[in-house]
C-alpha positions in Angstrom: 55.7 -72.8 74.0 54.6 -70.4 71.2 50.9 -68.8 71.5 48.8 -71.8 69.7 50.8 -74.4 72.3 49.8 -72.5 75.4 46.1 -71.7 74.1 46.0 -75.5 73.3 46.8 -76.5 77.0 44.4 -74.2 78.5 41.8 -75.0 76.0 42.6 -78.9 77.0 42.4 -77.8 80.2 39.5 -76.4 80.7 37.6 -78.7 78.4 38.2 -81.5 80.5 37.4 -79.6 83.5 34.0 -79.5 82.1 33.4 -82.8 81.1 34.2 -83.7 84.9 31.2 -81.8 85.9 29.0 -82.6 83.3 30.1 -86.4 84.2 28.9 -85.7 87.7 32.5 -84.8 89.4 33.8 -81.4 90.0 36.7 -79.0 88.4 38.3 -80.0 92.1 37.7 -76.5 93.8 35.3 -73.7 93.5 32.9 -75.0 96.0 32.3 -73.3 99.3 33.6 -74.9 101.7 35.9 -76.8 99.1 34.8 -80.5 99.1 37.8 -82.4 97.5 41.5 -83.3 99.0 42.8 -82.2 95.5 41.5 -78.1 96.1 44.3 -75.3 96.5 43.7 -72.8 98.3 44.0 -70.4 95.2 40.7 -71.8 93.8 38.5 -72.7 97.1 36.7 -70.9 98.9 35.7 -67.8 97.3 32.2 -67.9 97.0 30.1 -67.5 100.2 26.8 -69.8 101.0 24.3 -66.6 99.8 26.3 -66.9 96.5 25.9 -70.3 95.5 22.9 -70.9 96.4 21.9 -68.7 94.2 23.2 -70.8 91.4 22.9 -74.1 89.8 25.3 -76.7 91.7 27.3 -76.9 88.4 28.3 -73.3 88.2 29.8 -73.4 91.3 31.9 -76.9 91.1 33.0 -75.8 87.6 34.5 -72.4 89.2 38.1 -72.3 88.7 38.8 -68.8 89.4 40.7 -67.0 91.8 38.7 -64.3 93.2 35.2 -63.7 93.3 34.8 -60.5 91.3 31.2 -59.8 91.2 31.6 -59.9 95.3 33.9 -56.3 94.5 33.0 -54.5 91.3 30.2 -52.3 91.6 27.7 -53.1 89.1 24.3 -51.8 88.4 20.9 -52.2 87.3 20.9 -51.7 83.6 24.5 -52.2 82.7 26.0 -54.0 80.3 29.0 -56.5 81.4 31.4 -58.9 80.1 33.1 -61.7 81.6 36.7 -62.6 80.0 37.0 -66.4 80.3 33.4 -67.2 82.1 34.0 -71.0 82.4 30.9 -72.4 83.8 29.3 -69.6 84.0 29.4 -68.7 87.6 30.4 -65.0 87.3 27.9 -64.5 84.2 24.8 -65.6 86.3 26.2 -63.4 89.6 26.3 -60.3 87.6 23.1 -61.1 85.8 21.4 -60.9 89.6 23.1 -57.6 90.1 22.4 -55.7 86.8 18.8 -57.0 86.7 16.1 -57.4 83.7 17.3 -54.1 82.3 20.7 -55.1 81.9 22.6 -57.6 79.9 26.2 -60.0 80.6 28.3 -61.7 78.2 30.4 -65.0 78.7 33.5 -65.2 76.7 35.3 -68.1 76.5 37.4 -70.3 73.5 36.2 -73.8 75.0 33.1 -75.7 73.5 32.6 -78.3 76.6 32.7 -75.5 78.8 30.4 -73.1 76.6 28.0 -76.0 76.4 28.2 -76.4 80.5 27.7 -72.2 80.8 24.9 -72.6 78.6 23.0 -75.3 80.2 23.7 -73.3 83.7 21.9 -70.8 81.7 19.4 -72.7 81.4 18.7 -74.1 85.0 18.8 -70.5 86.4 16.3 -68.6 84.4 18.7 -66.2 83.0 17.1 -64.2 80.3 19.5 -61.2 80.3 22.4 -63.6 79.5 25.0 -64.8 76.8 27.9 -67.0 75.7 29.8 -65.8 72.9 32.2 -68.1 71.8 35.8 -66.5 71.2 39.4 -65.6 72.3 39.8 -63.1 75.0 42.5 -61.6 73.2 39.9 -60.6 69.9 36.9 -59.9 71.7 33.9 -60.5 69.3 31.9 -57.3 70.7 31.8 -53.5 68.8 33.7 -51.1 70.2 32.4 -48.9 73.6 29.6 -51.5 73.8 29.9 -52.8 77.5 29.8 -50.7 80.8 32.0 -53.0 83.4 34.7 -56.3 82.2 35.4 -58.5 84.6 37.2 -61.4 84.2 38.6 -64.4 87.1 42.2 -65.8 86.9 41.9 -65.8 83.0 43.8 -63.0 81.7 47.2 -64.4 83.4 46.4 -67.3 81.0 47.3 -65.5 78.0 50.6 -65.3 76.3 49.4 -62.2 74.7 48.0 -59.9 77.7 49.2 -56.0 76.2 46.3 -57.1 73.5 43.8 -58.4 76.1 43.9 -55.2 78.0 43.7 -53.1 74.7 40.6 -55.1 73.5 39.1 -54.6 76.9 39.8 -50.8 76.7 38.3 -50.8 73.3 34.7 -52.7 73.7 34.4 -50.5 77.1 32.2 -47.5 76.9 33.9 -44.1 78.2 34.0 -43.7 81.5 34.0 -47.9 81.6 35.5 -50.1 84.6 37.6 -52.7 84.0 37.8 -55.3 87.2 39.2 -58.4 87.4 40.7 -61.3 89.5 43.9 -62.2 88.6 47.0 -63.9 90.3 49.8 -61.5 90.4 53.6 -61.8 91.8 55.9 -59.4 94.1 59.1 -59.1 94.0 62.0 -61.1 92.2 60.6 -64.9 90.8 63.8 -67.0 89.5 62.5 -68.8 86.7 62.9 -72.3 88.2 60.7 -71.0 90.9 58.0 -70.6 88.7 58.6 -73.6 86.6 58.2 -75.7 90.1 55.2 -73.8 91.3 53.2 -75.1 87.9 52.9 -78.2 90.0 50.7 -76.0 92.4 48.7 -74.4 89.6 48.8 -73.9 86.3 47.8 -70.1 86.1 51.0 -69.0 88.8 53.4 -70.0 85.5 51.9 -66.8 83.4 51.5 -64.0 86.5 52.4 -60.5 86.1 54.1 -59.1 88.7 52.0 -56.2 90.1 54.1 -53.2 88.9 54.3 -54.9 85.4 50.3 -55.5 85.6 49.7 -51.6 86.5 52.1 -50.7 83.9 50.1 -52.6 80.4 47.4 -51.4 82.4 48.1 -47.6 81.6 49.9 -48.2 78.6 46.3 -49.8 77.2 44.8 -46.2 77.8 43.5 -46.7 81.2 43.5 -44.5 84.4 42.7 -45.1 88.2 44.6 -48.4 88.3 44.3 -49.9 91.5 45.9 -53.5 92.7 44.5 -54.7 95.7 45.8 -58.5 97.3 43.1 -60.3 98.6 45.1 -63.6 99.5 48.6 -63.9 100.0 49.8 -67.8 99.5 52.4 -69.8 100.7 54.3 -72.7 100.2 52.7 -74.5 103.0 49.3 -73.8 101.7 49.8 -76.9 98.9 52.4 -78.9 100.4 50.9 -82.2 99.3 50.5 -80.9 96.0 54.2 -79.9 95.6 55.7 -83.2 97.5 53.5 -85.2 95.1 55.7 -83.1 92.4 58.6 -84.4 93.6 59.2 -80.4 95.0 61.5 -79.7 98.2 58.7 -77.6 99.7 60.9 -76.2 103.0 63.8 -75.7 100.1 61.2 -73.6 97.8 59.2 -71.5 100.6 61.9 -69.0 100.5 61.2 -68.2 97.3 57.7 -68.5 97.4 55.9 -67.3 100.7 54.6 -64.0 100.6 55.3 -63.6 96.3 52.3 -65.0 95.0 48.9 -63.2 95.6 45.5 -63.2 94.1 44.6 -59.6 93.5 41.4 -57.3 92.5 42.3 -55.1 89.7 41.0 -51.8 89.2 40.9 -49.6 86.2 39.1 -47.1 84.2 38.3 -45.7 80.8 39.0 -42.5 80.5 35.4 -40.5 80.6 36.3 -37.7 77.9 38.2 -40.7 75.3 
């Protein structure tokens, strides 16, 4: 697929992933504990109770993330953030808690239902110091070194085109700006059938970096400091009854698999004197 097909499937995607919630169901995982037999374990479970309580019931079914980023970057009152790919909003509204009245956090995301789902989340939380831009990740619609901290949740492995997302992060981040994200990441050697297979598990495990690969656009961007840190390692086991339903040999596979595919935090940092 060229760049418009595969912006077209995650757009379709993650449009109808909002009209589930708006429609009273859920995006299938997000929710903590998860709730549905559908859930993986790359999208459950990473928000705790103190979390998402915090937050209208819809942010939190309409998480499809694979991290919980606001849970690791350092933010503070005052600063300005922006979320790459903010969904329902989830992320938005934690970092709005954290950077206070004084501060300010963008949501950027391409898809109308779920701009119209972040919005009304908005809404139900009292979030004043919030707002949805509509727009591609990879031509951020923000001035250059205007935000202090991007963060972003198993979106940027999404694009086909991720040397220009990390160079449009570099440029809308102040000097001395951090960039960290959630993202799924590989180790090691992936045969190509491997990954055309795991798509049955999850759609965003088709377009991971591997980690050296990830560090390496990370400094080629312009940024320094790069840190990858795996916060869950997965394996085949973890969705055999989402592979078997695929028609996937899941004891033939797990060699490939086990111990490959991680989520990861993803440190970086603007250089202070650019």
């Amino acid at each position: 697929m060229d760049n418009s097909d595969i912006k077209q499937v995650v757009r379709e995607k993650y449009g109808q992933a909002a009209l589930r919630i708006t429609s009273g169901g859920s995006s299938c995982c997000g929710a903590a504990p998860a709730v549905e037999k559908c859930c993986d374990p790359i999208t459950s479970n990473l928000y705790n109770d103190s979390q998402s309580n915090q937050l209208p019931e819809e942010a939190v079914l309409a998480s499809l993330g694979c991290g919980n980023p606001t849970a690791l970057a350092r933010l503070n009152a005052g600063e300005t953030v922006l979320d790459l790919g903010s969904g329902g909003g989830i992320d938005v509204l934690l970092s709005a808690k954290r950077v206070g009245p004084s501060g300010k956090v963008y949501g950027l995301d391409m898809t109308d239902e779920m701009l119209s789902l972040a919005n009304e989340n908005k809404r139900k939380a009292g979030a004043e110091n919030v707002e949805f831009l509509k727009g591609e990740i990879e031509h951020i619609p923000l001035p250059n070194n205007s935000v202090d901290v991007v963060i972003s949740n198993c979106v940027i492995n999404l694009s086909a085109d991720k040397d220009q997302v990390l160079r449009e992060a570099f440029r809308v981040l102040k000097p001395g700006g951090r960039f960290a994200v959630s993202d799924v990441v590989t180790h090691g050697e992936i045969h190509a059938d491997v990954r055309r297979s795991v798509l049955l598990w999850v759609g965003c495990v088709a377009g991971a970096l591997e980690d050296a690969e990830y560090r390496d656009k990370l400094t080629t961007a312009g940024f320094e400091q790069v840190e990858i840190e795996p916060t869950r390692v997965y394996r085949a086991e973890d969705a055999r009854d989402i592979l078997s339903a695929g028609g996937i040999d899941v004891d033939a596979l797990a060699p490939e698999v086990d111990g490959k595919f991680m989520s990861a935090f993803i440190r970086a940092k603007k250089p202070s004197a650019f």
